[in-house]
N, CA, C and O of each residue as an XYZ file, in Angstrom:
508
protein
N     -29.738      0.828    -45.189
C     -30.602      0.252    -44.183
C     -29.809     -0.675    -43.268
O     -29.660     -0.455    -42.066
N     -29.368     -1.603    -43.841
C     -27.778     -2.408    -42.985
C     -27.493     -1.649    -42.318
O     -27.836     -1.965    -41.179
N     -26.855     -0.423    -42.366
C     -25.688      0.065    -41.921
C     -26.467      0.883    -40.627
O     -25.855      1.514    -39.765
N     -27.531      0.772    -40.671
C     -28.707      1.564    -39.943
C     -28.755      0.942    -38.434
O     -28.969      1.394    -37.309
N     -28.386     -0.573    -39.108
C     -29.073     -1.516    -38.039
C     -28.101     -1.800    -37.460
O     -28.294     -1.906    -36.249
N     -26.478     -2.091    -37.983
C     -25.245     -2.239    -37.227
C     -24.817     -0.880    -36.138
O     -24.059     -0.856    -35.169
N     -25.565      0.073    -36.700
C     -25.071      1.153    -35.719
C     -25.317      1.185    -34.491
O     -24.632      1.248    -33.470
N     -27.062      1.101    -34.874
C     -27.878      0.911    -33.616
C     -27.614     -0.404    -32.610
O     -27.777     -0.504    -31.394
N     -27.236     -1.178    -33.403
C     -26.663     -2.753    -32.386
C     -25.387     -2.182    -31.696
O     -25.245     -2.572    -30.537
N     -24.640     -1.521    -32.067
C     -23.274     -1.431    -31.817
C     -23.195      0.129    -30.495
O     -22.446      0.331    -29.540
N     -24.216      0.843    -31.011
C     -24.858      1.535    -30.157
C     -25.154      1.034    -28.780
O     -24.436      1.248    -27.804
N     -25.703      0.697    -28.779
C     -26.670     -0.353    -27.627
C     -25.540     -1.622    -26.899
O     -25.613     -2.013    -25.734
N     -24.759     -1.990    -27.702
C     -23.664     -2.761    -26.764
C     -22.931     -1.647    -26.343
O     -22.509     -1.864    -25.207
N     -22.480     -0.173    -26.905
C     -21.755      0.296    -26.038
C     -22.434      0.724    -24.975
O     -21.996      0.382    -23.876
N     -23.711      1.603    -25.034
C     -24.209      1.904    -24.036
C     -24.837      0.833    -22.756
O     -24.910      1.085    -21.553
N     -25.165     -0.170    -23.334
C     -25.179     -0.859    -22.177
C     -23.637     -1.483    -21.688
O     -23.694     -1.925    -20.541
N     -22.515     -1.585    -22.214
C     -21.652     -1.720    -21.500
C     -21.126     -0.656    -20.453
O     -20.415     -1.226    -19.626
N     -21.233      0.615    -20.232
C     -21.374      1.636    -19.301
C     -21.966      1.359    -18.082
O     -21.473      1.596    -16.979
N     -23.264      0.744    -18.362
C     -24.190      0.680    -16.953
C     -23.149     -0.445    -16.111
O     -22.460     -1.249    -16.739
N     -23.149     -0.385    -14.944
C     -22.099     -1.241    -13.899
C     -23.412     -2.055    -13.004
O     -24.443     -1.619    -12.492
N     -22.707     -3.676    -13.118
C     -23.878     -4.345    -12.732
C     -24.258     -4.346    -11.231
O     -23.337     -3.863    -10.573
N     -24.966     -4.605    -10.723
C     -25.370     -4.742     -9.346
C     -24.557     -5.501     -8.635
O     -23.825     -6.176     -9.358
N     -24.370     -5.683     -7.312
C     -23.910     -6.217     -6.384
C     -24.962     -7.297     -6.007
O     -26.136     -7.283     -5.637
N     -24.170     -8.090     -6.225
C     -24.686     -9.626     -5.236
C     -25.514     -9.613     -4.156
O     -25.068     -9.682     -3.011
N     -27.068     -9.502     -4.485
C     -28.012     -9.175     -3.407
C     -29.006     -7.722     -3.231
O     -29.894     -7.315     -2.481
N     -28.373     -7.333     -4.215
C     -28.759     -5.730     -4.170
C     -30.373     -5.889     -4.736
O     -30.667     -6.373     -5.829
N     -31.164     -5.461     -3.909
C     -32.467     -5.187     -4.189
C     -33.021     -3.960     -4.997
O     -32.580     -2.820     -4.844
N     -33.846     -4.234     -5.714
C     -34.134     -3.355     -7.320
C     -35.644     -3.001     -6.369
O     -36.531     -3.721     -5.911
N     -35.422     -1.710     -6.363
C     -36.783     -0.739     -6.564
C     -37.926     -0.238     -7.336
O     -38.221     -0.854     -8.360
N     -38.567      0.721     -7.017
C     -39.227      1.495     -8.298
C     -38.419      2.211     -9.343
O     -37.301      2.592     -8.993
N     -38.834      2.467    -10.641
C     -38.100      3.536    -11.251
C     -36.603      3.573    -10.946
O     -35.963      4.420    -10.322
N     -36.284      2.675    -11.420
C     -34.849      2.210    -11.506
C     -33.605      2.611    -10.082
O     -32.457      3.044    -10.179
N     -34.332      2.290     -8.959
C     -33.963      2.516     -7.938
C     -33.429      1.570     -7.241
O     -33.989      0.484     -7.386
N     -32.361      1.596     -6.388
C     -32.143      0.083     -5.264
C     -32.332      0.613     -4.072
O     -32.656      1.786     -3.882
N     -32.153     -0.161     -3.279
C     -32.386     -0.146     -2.116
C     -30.747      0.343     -0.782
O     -29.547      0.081     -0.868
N     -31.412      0.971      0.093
C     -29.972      1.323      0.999
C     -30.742      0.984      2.591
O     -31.611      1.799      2.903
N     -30.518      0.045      3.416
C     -30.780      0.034      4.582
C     -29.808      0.852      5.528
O     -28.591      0.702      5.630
N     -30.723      1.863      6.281
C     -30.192      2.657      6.791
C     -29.980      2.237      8.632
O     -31.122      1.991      9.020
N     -29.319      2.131      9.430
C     -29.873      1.616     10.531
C     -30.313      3.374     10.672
O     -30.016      4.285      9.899
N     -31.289      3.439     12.220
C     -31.560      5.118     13.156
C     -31.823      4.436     14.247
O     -32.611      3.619     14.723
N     -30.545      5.287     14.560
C     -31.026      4.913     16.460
C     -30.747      6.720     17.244
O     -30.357      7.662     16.554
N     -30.979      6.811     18.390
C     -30.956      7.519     19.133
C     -30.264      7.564     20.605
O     -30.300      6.640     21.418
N     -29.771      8.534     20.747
C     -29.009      8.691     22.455
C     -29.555      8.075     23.381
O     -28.928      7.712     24.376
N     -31.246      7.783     23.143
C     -32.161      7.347     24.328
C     -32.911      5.759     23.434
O     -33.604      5.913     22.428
N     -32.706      4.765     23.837
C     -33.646      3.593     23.292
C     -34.760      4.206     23.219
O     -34.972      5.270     23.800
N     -35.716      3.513     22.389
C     -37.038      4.307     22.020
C     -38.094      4.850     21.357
O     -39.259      4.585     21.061
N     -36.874      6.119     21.164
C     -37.424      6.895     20.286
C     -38.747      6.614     19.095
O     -38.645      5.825     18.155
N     -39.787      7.329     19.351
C     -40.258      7.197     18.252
C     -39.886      7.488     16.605
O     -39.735      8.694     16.406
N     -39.741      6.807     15.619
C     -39.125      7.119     14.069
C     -40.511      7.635     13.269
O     -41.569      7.181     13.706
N     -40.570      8.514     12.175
C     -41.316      8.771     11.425
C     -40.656      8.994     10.229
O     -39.617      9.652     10.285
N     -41.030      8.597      9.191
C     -40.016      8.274      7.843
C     -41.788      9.477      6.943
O     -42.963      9.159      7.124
N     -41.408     10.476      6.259
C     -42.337     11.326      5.601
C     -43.659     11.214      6.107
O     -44.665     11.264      5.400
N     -43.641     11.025      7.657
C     -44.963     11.647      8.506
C     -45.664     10.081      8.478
O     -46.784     10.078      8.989
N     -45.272      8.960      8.050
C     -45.514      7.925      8.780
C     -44.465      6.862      9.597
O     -43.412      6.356      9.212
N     -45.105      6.752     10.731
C     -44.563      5.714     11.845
C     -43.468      4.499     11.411
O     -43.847      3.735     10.523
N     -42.501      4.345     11.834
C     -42.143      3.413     11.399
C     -41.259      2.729     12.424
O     -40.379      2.019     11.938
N     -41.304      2.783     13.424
C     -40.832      2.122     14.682
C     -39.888      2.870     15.769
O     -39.360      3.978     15.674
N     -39.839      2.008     16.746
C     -38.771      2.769     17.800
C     -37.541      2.587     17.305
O     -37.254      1.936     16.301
N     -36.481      3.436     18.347
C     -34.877      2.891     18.448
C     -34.790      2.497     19.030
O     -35.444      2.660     20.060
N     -33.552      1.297     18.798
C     -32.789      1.451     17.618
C     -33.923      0.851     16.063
O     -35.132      0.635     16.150
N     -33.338      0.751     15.176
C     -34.346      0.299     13.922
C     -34.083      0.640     12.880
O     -33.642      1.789     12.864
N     -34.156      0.079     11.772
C     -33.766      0.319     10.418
C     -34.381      0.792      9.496
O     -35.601      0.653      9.583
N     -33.938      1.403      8.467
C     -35.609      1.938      7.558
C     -34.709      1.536      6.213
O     -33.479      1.523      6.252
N     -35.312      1.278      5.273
C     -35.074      1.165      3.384
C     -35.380      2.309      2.782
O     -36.434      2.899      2.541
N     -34.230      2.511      2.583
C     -34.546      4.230      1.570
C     -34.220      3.701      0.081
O     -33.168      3.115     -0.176
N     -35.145      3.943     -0.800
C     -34.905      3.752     -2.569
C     -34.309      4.900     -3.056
O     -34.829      6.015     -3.040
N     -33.351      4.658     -3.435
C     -32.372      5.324     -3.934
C     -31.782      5.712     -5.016
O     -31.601      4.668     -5.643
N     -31.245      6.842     -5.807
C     -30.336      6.264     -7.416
C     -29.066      5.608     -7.125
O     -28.529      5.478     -6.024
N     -28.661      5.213     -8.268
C     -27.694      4.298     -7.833
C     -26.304      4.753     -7.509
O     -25.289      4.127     -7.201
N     -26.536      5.914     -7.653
C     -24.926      7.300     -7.403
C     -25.085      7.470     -5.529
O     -24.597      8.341     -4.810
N     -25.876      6.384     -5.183
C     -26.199      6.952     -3.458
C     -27.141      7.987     -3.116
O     -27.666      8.236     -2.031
N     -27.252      8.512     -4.173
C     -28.686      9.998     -3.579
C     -29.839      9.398     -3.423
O     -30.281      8.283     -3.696
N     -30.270     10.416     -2.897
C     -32.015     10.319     -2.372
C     -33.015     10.335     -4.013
O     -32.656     11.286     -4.707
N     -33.865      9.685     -4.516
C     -34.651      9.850     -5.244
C     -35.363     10.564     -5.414
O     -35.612     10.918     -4.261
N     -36.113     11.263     -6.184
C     -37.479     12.795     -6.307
C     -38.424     11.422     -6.833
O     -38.491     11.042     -8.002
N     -39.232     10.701     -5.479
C     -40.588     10.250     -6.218
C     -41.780     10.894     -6.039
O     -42.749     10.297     -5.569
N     -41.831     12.391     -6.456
C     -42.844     13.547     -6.563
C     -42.473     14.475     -5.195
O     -43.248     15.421     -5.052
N     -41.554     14.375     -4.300
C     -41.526     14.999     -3.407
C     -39.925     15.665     -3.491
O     -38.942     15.098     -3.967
N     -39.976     16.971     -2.912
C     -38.538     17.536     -3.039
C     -37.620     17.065     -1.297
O     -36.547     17.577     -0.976
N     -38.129     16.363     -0.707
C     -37.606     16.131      0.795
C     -37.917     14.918      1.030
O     -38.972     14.520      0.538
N     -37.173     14.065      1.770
C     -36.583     13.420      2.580
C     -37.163     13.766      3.927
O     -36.852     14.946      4.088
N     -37.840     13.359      4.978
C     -38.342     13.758      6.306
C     -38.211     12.599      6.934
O     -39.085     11.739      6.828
N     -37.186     12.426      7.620
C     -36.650     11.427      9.206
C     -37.289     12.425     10.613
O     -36.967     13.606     10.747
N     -38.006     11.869     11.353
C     -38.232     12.554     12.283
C     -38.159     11.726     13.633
O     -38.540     10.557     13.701
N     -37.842     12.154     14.278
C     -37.457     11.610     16.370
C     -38.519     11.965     16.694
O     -38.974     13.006     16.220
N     -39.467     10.964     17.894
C     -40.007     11.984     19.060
C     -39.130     11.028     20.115
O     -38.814      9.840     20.173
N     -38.910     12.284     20.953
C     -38.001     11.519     22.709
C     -38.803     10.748     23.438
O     -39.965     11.063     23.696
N     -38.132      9.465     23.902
C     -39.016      8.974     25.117
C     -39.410      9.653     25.668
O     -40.380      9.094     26.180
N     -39.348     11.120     26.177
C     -39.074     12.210     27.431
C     -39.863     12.847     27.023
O     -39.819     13.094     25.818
N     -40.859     13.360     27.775
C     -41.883     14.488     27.962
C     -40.717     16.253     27.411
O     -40.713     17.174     26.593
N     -39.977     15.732     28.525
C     -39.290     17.083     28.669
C     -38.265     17.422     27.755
O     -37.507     18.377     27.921
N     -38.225     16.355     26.425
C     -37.023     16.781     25.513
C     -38.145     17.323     24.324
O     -39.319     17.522     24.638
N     -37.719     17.505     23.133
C     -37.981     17.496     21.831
C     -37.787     17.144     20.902
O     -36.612     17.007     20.561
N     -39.222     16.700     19.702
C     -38.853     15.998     18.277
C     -37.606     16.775     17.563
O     -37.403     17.986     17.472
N     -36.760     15.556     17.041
C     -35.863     16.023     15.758
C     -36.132     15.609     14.916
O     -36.396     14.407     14.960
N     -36.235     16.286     13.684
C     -36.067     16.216     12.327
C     -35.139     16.662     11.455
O     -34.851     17.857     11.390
N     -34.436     15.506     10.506
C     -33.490     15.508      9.507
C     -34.262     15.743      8.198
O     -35.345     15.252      7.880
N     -33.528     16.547      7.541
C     -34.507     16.979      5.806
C     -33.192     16.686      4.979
O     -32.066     17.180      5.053
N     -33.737     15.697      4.157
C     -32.784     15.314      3.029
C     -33.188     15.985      1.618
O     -34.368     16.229      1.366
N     -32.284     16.233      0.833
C     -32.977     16.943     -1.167
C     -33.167     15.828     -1.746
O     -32.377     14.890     -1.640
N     -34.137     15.798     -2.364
C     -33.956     14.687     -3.617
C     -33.963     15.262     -5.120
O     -34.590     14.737     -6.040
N     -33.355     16.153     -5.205
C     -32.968     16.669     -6.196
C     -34.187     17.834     -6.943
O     -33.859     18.504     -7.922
N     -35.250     17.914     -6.472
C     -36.548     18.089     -6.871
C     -36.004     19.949     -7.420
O     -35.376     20.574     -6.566
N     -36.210     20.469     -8.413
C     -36.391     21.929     -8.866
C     -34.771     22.272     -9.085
O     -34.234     23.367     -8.919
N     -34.266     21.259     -9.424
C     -32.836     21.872     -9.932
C     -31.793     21.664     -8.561
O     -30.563     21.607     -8.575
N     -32.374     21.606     -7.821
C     -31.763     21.564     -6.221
C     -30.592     20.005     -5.826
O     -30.991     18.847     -5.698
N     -29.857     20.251     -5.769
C     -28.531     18.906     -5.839
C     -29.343     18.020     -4.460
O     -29.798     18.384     -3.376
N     -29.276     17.228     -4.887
C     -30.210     15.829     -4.211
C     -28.914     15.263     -3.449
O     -27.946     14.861     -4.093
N     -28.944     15.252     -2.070
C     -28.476     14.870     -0.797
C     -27.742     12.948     -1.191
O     -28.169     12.065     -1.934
N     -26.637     13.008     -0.348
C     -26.432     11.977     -0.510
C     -26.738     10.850      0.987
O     -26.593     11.303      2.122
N     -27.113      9.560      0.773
C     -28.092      8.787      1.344
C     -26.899      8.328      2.740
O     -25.897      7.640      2.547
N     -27.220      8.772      3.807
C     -26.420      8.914      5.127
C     -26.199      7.223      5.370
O     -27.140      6.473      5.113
N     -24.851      6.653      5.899
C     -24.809      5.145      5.912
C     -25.860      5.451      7.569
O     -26.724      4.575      7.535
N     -25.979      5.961      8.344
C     -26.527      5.845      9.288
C     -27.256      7.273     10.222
O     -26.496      8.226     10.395
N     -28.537      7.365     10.728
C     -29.065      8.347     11.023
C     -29.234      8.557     12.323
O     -30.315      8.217     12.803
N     -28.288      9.119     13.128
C     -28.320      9.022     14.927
C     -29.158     10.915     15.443
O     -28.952     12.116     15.271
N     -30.018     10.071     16.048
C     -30.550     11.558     17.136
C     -30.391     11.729     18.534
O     -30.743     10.920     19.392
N     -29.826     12.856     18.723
C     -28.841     13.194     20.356
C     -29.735     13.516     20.848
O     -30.290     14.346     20.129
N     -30.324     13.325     21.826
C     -31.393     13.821     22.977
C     -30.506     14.438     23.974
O     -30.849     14.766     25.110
N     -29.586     14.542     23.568
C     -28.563     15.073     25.280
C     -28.256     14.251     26.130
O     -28.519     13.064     25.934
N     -27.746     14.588     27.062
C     -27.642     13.827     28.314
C     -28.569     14.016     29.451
O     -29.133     14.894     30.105
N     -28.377     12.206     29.302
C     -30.054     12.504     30.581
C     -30.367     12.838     31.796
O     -29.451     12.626     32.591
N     -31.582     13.407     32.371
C     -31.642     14.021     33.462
C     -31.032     13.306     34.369
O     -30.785     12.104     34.280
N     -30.765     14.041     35.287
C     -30.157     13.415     36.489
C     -31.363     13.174     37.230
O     -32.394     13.846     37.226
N     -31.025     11.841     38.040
C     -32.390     11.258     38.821
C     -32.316     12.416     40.146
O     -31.291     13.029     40.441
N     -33.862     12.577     40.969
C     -34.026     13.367     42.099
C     -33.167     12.362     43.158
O     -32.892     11.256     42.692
N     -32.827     12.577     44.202
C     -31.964     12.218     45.476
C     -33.539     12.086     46.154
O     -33.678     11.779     47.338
């Protein structure tokens, strides 16, 4: 029974000596997640942002993605990641970025330090 209990102690210090501690400031998530501030900006100030089909401000602007701690995207019930653009411009079109989060066996995307959308170059003004 001793020998039961030294294992399991000795167990447990090794395995928690493996885990690598956080960084000074690092914000703790859900489900053992931290945090990655991403800046998104765009070719055109503006832009509308949509982070999984809700709003989340113009460009330039930052969003918090919860993350594992290897840098990937998390599966919190969803297999995607959805960043989406709309253009200041009538005459351009929404972009959308699709990230994995590992969901169905599928290798889960690693978490971009920054998310830029090219609208092109802009119209030339009428004379």
């Amino acid at each position: 029974m001793k020998l039961s209990s030294i294992a399991t102690a000795l167990l447990a210090i090794i395995v928690g000596g493996c885990a690598s501690p956080d960084a000074p400031g690092t914000e703790r998530g859900p489900q053992g997640t931290i945090a990655y501030n991403v800046p998104v900006d765009s070719s055109e100030p503006g832009a509308k942002i949509e982070v999984n089909y809700q709003f989340v401000g113009g460009t330039p602007t930052t969003i918090k993605i919860f993350g594992d701690r290897d840098g990937t995207f998390h599966n919190f019930g969803s297999d995607e990641f959805i960043v989406r653009a709309y253009p200041p411009r009538a005459s351009q079109y929404p972009q959308t970025k699709i990230f994995k989060t590992g969901a169905f066996g599928i290798q889960d995307d690693k978490i971009p330090q920054k998310i830029f959308f090219d609208f092109g170059p802009a119209d030339e003004k009428p004379k």
